[in-house]
Predicted model as a PDB file, atoms N, CA, C, CB and O in Angstrom, pLDDT in the B-factor column:
MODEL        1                                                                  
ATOM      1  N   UNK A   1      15.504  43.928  28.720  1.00 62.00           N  
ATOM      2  CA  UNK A   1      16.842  44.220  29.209  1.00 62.00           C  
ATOM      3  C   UNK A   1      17.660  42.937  29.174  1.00 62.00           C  
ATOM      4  CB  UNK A   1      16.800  44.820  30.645  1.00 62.00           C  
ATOM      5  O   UNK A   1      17.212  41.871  29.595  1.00 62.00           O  
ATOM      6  N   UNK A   2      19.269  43.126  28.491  1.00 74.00           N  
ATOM      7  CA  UNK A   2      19.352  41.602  28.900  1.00 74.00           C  
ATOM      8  C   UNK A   2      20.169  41.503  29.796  1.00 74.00           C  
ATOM      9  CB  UNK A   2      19.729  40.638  27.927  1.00 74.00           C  
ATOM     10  O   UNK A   2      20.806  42.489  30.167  1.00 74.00           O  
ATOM     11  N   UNK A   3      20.360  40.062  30.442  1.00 82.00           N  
ATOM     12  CA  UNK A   3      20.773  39.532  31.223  1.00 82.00           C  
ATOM     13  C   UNK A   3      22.057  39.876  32.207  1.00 82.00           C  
ATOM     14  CB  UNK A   3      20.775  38.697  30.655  1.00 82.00           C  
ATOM     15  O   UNK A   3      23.127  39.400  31.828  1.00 82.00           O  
ATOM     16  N   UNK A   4      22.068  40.483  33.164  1.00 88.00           N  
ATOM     17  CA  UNK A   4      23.300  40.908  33.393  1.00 88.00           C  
ATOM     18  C   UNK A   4      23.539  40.691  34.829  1.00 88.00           C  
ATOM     19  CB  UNK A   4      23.485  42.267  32.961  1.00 88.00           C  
ATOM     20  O   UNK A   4      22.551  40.426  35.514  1.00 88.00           O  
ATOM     21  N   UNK A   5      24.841  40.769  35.468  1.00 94.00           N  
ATOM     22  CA  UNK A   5      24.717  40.334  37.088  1.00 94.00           C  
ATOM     23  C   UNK A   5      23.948  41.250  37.875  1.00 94.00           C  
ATOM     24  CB  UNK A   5      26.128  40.260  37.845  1.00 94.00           C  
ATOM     25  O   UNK A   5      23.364  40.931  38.910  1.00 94.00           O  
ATOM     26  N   UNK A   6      23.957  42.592  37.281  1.00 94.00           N  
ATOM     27  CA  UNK A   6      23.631  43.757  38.533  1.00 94.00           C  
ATOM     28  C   UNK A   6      22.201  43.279  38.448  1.00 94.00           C  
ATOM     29  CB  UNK A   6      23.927  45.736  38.229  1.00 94.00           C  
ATOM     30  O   UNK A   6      21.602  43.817  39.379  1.00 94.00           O  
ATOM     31  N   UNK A   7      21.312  42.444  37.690  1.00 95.00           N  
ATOM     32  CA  UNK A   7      19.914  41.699  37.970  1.00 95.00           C  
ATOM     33  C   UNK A   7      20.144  40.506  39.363  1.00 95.00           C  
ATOM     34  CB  UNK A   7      19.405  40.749  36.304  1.00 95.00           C  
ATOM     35  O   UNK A   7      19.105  39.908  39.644  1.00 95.00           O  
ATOM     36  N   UNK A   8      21.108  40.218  40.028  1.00 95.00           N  
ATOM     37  CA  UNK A   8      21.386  39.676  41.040  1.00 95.00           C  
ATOM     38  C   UNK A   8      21.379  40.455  42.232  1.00 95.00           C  
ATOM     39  CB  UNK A   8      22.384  39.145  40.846  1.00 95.00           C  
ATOM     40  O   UNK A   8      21.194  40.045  43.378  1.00 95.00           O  
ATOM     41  N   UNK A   9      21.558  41.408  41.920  1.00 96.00           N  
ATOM     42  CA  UNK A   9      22.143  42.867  43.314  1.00 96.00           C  
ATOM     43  C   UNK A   9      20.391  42.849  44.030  1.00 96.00           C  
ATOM     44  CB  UNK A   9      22.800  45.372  42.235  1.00 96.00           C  
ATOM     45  O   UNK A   9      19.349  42.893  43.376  1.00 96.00           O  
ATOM     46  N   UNK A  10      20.503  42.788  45.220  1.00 96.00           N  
ATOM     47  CA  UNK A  10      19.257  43.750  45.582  1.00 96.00           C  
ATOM     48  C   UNK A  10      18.773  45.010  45.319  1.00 96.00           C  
ATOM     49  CB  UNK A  10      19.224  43.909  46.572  1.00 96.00           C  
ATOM     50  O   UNK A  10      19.602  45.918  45.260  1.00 96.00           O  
ATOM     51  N   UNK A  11      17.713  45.240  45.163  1.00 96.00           N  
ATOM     52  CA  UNK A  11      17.523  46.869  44.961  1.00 96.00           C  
ATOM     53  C   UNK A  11      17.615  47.820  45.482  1.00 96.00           C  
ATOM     54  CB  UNK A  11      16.757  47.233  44.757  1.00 96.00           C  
ATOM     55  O   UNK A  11      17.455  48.924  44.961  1.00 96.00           O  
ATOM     56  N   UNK A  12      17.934  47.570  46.799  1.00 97.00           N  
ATOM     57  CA  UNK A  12      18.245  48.591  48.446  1.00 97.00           C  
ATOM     58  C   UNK A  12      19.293  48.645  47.661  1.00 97.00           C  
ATOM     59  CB  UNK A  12      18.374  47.994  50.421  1.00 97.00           C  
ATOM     60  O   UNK A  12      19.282  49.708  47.041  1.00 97.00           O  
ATOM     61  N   UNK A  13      20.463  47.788  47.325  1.00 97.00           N  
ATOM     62  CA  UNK A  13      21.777  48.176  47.051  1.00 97.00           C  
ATOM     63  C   UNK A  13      21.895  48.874  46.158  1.00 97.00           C  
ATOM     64  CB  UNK A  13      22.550  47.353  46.871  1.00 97.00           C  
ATOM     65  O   UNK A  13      22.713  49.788  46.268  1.00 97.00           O  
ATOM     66  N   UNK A  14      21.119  48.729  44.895  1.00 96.00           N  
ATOM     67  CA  UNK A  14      21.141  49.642  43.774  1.00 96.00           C  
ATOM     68  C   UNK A  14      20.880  50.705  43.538  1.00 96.00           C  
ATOM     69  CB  UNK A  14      20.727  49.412  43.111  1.00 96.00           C  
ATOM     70  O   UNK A  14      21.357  51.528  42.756  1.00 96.00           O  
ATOM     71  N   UNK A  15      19.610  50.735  44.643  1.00 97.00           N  
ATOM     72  CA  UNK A  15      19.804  52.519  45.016  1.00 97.00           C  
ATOM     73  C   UNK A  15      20.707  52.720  45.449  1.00 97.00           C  
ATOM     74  CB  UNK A  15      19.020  53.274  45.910  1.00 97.00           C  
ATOM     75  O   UNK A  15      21.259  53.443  44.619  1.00 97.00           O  
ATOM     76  N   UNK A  16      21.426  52.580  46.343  1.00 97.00           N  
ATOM     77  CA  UNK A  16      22.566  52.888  46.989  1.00 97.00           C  
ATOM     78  C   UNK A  16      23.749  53.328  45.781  1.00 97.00           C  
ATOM     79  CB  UNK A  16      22.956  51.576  47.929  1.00 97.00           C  
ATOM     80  O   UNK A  16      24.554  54.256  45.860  1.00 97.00           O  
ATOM     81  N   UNK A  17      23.642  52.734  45.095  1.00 97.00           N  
ATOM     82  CA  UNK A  17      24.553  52.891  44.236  1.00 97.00           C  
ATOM     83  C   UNK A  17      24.301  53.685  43.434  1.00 97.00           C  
ATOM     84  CB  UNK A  17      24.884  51.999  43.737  1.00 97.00           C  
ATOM     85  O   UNK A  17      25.401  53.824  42.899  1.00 97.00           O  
ATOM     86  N   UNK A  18      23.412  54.556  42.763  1.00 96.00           N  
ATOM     87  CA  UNK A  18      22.309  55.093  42.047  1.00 96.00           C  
ATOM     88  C   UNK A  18      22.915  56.389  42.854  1.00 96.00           C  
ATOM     89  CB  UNK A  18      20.561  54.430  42.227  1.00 96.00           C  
ATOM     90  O   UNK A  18      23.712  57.206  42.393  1.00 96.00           O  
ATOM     91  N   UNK A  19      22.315  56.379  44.238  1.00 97.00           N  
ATOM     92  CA  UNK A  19      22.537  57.707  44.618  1.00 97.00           C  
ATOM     93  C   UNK A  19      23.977  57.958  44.338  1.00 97.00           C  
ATOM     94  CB  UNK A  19      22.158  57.970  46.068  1.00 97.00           C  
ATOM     95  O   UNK A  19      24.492  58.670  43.475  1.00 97.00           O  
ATOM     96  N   UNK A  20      24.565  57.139  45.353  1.00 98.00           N  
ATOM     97  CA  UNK A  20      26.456  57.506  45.083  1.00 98.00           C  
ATOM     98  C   UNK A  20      27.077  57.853  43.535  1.00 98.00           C  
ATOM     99  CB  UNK A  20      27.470  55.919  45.518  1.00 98.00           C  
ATOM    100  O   UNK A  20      28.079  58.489  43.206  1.00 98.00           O  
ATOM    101  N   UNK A  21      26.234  57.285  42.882  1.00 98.00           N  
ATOM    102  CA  UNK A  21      26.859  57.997  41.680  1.00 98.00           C  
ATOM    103  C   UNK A  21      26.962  59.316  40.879  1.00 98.00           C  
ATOM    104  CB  UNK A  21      26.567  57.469  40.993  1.00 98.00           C  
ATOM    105  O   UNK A  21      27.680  60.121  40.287  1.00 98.00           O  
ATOM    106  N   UNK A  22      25.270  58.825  41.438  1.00 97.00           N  
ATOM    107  CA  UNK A  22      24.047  60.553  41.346  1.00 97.00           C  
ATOM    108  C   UNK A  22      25.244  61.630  41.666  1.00 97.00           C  
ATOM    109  CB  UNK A  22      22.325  60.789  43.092  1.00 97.00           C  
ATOM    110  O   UNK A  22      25.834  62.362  40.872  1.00 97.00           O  
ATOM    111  N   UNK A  23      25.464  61.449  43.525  1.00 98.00           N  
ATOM    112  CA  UNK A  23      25.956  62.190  43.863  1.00 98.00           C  
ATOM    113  C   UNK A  23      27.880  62.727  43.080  1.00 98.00           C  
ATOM    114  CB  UNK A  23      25.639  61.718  45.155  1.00 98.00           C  
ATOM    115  O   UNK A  23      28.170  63.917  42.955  1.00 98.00           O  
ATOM    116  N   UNK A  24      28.683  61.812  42.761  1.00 98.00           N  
ATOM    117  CA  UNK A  24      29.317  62.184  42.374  1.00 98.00           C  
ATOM    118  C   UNK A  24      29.595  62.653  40.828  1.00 98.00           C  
ATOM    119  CB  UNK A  24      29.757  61.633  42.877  1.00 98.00           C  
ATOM    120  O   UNK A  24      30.669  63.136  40.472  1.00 98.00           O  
ATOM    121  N   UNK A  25      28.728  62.490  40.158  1.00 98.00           N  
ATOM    122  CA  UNK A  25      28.334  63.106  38.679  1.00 98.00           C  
ATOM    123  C   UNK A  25      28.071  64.666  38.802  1.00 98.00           C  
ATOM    124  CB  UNK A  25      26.863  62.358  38.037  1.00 98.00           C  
ATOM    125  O   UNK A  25      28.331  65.504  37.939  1.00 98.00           O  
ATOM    126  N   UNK A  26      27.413  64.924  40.246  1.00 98.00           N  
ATOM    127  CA  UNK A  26      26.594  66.283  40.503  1.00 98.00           C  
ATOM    128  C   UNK A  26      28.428  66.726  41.233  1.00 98.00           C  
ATOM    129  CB  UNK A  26      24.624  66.194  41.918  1.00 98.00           C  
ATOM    130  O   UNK A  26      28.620  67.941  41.206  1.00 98.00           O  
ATOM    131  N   UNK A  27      29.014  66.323  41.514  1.00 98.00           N  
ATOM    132  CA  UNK A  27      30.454  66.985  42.013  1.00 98.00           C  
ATOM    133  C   UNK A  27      31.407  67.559  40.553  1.00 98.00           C  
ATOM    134  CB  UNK A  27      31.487  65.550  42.971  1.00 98.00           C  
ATOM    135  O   UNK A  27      31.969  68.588  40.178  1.00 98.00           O  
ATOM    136  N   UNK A  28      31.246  66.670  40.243  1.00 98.00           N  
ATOM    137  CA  UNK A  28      31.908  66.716  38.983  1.00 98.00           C  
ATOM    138  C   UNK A  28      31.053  67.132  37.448  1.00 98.00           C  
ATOM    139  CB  UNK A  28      32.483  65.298  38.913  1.00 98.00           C  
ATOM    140  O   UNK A  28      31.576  67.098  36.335  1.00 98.00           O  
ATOM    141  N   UNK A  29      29.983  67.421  37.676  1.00 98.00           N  
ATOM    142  CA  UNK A  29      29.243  69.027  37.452  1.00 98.00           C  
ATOM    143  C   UNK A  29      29.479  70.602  37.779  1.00 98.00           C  
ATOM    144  CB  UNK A  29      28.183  68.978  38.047  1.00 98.00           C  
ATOM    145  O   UNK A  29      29.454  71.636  37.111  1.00 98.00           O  
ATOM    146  N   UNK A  30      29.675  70.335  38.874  1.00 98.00           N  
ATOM    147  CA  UNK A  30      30.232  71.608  39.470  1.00 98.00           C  
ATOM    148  C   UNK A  30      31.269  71.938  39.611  1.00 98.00           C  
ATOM    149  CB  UNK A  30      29.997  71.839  40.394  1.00 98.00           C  
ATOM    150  O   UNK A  30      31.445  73.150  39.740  1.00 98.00           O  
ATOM    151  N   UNK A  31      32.784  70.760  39.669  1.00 98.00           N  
ATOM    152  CA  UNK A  31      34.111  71.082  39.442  1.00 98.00           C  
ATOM    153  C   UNK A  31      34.201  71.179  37.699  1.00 98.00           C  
ATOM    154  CB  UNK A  31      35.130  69.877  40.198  1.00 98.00           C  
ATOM    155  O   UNK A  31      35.357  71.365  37.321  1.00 98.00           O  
ATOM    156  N   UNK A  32      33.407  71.105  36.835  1.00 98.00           N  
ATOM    157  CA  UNK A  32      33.531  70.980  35.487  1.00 98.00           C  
ATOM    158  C   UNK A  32      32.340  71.241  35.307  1.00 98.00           C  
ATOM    159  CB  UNK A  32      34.026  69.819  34.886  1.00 98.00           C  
ATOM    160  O   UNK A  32      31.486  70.457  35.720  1.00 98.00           O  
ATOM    161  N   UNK A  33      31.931  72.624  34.525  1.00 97.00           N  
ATOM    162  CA  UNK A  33      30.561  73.097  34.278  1.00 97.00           C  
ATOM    163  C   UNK A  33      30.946  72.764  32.677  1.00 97.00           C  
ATOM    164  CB  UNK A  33      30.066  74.879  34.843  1.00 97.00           C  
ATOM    165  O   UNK A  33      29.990  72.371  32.009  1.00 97.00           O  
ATOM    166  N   UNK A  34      31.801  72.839  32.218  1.00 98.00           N  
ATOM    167  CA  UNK A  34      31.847  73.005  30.683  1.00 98.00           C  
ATOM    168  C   UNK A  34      31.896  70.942  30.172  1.00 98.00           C  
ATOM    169  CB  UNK A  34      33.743  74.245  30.147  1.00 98.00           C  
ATOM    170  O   UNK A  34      32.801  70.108  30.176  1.00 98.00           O  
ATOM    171  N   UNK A  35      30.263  70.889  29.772  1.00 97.00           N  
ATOM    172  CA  UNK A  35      29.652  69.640  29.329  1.00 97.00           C  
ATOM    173  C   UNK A  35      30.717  68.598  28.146  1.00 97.00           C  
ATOM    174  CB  UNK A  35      28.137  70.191  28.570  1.00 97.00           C  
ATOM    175  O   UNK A  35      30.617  67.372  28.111  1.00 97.00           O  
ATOM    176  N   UNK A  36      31.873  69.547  27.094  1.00 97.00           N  
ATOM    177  CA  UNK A  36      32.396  68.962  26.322  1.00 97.00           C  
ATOM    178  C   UNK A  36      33.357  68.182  27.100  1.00 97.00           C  
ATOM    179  CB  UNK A  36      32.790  69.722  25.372  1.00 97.00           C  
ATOM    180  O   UNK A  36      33.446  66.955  27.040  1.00 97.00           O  
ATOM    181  N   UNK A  37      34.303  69.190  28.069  1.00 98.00           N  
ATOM    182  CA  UNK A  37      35.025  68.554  28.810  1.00 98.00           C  
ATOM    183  C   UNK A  37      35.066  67.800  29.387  1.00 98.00           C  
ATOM    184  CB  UNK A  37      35.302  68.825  29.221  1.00 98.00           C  
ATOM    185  O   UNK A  37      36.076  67.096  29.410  1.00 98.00           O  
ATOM    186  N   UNK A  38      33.669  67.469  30.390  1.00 98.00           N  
ATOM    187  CA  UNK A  38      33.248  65.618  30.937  1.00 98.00           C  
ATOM    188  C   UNK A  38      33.265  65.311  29.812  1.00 98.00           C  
ATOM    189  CB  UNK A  38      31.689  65.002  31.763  1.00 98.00           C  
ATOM    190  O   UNK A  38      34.329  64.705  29.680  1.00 98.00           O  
ATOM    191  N   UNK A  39      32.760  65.334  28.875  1.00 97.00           N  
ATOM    192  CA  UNK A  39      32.400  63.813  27.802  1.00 97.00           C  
ATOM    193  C   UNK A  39      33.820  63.863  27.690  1.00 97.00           C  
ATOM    194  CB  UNK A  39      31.298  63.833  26.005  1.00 97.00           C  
ATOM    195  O   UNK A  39      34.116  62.765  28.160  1.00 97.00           O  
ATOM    196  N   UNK A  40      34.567  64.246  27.473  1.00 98.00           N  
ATOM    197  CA  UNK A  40      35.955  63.960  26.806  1.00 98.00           C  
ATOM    198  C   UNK A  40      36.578  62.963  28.172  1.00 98.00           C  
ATOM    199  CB  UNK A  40      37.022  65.684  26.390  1.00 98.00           C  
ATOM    200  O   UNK A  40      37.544  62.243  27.918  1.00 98.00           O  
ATOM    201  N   UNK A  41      36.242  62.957  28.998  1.00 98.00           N  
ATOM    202  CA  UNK A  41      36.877  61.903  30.876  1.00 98.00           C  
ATOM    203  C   UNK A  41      36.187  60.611  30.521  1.00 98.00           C  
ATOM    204  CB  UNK A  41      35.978  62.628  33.037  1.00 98.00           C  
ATOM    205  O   UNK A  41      35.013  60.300  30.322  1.00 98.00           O  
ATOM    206  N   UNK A  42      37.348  59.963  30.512  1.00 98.00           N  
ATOM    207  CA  UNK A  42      36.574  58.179  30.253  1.00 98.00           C  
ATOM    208  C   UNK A  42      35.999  57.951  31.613  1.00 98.00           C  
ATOM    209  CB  UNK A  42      37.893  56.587  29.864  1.00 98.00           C  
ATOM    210  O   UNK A  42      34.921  57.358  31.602  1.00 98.00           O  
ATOM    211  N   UNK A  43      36.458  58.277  32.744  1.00 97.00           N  
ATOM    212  CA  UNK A  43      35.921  58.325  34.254  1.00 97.00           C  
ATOM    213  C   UNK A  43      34.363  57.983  34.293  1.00 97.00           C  
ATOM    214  CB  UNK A  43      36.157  59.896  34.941  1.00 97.00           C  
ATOM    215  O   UNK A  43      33.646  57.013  34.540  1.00 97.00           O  
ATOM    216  N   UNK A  44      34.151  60.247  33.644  1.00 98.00           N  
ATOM    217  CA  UNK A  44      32.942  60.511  33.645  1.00 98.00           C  
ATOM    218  C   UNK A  44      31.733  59.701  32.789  1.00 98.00           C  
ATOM    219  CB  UNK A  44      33.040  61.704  33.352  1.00 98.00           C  
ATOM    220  O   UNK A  44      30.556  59.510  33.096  1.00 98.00           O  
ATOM    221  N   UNK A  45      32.597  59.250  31.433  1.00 98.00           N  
ATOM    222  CA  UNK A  45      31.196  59.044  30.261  1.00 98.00           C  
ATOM    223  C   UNK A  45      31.602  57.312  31.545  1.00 98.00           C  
ATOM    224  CB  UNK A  45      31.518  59.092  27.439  1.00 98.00           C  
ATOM    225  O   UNK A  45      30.614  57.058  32.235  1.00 98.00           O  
ATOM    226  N   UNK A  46      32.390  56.679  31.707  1.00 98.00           N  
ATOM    227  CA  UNK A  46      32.238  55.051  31.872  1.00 98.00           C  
ATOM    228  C   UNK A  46      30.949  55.994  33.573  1.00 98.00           C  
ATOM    229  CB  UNK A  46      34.554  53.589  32.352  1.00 98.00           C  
ATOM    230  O   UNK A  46      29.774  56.291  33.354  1.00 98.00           O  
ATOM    231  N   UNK A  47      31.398  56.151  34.508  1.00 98.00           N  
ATOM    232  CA  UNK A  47      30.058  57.007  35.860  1.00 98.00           C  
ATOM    233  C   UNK A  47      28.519  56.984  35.046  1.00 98.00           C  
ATOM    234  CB  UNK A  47      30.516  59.353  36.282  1.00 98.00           C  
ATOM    235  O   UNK A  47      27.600  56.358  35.574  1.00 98.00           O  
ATOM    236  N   UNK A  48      28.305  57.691  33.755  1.00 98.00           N  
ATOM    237  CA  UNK A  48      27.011  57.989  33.417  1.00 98.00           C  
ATOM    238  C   UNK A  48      26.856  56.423  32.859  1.00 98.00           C  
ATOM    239  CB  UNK A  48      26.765  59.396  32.320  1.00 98.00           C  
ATOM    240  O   UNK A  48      25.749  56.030  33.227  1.00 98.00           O  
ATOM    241  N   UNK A  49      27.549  55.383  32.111  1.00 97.00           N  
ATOM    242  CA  UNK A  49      27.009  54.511  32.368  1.00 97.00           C  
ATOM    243  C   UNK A  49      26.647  53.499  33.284  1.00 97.00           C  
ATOM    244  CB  UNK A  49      27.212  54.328  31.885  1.00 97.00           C  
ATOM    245  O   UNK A  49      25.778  52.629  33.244  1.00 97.00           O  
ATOM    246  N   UNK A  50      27.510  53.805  34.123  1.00 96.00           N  
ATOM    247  CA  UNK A  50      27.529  53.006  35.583  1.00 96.00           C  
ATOM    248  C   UNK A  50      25.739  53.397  35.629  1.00 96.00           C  
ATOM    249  CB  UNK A  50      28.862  53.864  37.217  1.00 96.00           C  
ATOM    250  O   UNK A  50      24.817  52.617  35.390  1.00 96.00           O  
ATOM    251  N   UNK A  51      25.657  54.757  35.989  1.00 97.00           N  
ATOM    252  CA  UNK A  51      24.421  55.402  36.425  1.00 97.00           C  
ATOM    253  C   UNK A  51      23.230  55.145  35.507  1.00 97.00           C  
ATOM    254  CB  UNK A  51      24.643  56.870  36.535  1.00 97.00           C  
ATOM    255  O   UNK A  51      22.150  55.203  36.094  1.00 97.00           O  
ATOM    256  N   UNK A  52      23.179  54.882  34.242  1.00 97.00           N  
ATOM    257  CA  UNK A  52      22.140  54.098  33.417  1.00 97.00           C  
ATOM    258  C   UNK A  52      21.819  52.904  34.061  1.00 97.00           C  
ATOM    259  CB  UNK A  52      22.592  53.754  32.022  1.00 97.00           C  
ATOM    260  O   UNK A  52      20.815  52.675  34.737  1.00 97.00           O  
ATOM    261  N   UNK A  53      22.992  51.964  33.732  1.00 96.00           N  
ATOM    262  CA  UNK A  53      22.613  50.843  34.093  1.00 96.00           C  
ATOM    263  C   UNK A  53      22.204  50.230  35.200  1.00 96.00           C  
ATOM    264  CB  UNK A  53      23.213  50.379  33.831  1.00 96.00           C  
ATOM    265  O   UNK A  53      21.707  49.104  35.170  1.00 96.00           O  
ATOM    266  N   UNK A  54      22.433  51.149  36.654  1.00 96.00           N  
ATOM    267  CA  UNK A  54      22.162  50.775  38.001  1.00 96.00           C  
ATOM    268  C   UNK A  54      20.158  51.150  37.967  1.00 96.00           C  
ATOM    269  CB  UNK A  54      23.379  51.938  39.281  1.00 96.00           C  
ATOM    270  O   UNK A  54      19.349  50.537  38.663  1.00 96.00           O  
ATOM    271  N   UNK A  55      19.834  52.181  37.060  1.00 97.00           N  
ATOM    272  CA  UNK A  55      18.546  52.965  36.905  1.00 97.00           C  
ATOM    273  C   UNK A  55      17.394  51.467  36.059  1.00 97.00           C  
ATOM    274  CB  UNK A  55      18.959  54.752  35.623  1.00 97.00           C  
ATOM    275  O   UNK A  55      16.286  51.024  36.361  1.00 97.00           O  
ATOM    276  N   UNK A  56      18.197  51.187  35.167  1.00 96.00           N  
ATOM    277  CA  UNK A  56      17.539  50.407  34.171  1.00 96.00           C  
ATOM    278  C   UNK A  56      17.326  48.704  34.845  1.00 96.00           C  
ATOM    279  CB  UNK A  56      18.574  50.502  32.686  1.00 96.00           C  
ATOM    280  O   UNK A  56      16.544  47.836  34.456  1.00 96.00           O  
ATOM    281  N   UNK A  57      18.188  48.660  35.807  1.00 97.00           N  
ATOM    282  CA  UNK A  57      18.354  47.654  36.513  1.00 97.00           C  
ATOM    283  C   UNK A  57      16.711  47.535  37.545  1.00 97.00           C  
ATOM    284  CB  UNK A  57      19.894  47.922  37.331  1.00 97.00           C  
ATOM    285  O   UNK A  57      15.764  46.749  37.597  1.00 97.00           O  
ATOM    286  N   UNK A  58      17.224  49.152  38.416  1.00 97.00           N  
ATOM    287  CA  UNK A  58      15.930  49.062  39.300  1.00 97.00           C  
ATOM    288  C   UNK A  58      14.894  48.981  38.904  1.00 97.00           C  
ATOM    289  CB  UNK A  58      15.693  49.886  40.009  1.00 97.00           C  
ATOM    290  O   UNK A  58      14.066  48.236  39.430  1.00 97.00           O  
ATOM    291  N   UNK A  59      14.508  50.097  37.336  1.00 96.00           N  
ATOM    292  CA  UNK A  59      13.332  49.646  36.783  1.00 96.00           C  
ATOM    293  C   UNK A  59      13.024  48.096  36.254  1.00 96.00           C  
ATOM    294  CB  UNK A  59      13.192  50.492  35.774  1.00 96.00           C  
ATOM    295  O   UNK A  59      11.822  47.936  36.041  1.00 96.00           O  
ATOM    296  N   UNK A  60      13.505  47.403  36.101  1.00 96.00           N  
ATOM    297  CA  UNK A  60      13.421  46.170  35.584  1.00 96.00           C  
ATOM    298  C   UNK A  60      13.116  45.380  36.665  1.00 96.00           C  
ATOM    299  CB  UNK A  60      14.554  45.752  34.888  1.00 96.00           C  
ATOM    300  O   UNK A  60      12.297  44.509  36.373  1.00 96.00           O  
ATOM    301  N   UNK A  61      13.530  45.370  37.972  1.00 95.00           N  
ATOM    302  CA  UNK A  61      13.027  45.063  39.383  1.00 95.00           C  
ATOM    303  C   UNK A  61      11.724  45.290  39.890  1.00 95.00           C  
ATOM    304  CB  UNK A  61      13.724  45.688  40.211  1.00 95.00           C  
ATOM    305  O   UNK A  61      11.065  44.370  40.375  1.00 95.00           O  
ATOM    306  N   UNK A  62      11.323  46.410  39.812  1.00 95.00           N  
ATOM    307  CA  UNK A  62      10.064  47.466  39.480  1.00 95.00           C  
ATOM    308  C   UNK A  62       9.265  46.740  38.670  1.00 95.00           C  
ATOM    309  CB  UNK A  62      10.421  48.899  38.705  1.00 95.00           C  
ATOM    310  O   UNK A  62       8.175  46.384  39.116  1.00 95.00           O  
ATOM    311  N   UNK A  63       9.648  46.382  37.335  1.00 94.00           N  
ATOM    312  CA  UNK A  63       8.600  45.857  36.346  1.00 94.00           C  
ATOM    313  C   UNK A  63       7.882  43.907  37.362  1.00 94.00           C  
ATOM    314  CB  UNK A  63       9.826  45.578  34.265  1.00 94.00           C  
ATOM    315  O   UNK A  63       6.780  43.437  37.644  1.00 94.00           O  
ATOM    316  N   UNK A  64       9.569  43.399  37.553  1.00 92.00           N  
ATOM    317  CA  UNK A  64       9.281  41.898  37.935  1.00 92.00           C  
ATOM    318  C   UNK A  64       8.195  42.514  39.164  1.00 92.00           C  
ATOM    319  CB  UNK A  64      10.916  40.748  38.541  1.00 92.00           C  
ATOM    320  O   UNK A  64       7.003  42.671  38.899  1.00 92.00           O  
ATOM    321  N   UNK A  65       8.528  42.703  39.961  1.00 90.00           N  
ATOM    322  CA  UNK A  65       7.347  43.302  41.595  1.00 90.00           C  
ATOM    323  C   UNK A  65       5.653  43.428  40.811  1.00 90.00           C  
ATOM    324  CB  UNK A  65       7.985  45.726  42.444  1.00 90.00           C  
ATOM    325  O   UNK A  65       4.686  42.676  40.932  1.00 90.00           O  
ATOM    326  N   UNK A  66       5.806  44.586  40.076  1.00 90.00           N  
ATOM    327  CA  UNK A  66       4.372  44.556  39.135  1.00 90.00           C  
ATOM    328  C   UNK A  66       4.186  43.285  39.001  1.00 90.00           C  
ATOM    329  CB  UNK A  66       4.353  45.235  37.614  1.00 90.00           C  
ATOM    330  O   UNK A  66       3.529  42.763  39.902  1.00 90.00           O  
ATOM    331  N   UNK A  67       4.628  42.483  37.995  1.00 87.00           N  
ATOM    332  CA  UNK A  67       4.071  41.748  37.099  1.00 87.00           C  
ATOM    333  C   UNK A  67       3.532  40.377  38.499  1.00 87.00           C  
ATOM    334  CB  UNK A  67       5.361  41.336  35.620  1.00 87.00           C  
ATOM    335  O   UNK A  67       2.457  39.778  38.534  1.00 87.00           O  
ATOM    336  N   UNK A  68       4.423  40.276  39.241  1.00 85.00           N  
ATOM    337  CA  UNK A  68       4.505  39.306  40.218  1.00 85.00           C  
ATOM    338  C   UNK A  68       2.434  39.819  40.988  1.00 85.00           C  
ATOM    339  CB  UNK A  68       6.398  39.693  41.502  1.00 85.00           C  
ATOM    340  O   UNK A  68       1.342  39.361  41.324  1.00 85.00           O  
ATOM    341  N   UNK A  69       2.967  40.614  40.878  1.00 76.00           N  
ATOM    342  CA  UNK A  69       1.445  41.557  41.570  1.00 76.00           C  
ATOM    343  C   UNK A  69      -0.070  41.379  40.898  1.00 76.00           C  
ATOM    344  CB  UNK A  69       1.697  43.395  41.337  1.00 76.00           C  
ATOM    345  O   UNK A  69      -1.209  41.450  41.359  1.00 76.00           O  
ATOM    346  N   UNK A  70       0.504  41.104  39.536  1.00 72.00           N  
ATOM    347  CA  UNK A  70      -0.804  41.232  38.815  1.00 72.00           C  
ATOM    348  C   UNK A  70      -0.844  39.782  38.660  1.00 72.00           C  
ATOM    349  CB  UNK A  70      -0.905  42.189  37.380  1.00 72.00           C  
ATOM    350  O   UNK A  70      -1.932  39.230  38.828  1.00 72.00           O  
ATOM    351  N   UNK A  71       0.085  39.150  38.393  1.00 69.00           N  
ATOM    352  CA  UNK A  71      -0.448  37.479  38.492  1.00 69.00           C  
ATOM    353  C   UNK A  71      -1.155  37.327  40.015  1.00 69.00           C  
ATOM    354  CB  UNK A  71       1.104  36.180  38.366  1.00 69.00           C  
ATOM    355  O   UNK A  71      -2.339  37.002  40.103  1.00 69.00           O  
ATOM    356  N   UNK A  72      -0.559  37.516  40.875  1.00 63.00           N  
ATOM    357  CA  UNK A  72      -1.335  37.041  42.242  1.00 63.00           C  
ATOM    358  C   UNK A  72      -2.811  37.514  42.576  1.00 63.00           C  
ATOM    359  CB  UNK A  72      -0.509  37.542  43.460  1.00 63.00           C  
ATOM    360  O   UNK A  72      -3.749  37.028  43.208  1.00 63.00           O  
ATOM    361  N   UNK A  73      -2.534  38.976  41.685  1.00 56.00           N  
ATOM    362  CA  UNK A  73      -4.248  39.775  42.000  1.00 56.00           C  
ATOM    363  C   UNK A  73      -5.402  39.290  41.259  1.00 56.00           C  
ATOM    364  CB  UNK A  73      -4.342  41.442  41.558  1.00 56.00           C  
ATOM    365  O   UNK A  73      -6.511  39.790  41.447  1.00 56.00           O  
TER     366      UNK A  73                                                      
ENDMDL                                                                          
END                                                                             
């Protein structure tokens, strides 16, 4: 993954942020069932990347914790 600030964020926060997005993607699912129409909302497609990158972030947090784990073990 490369280098980016949200690798600074804590991961409590990133869930946090993860969910909140979660949650408003799933609003705007249901005020807009028809899938062409989000993609066409710069809002929505820029939200689903918000929501990648907050995911790819935690896993990458996830990986450092492992790896930190298996050196010490």
């Amino acid at each position: 993954m490369k280098e980016t600030l949200l690798k600074k964020v804590k991961p409590e926060t990133l869930e946090k942020l993860f969910s909140a997005v979660g949650d408003v993607l799933d609003e705007i699912k249901d005020a807009v069932p028809n899938k062409n129409e989000r993609f066409r909302d710069e809002s929505y497609t820029s939200l689903l990347v918000m929501n990648y990158d907050a995911f790819q972030t935690l896993r990458w947090h996830e990986q450092k914790k492992q790896e930190g784990k298996e050196i010490a073990g």
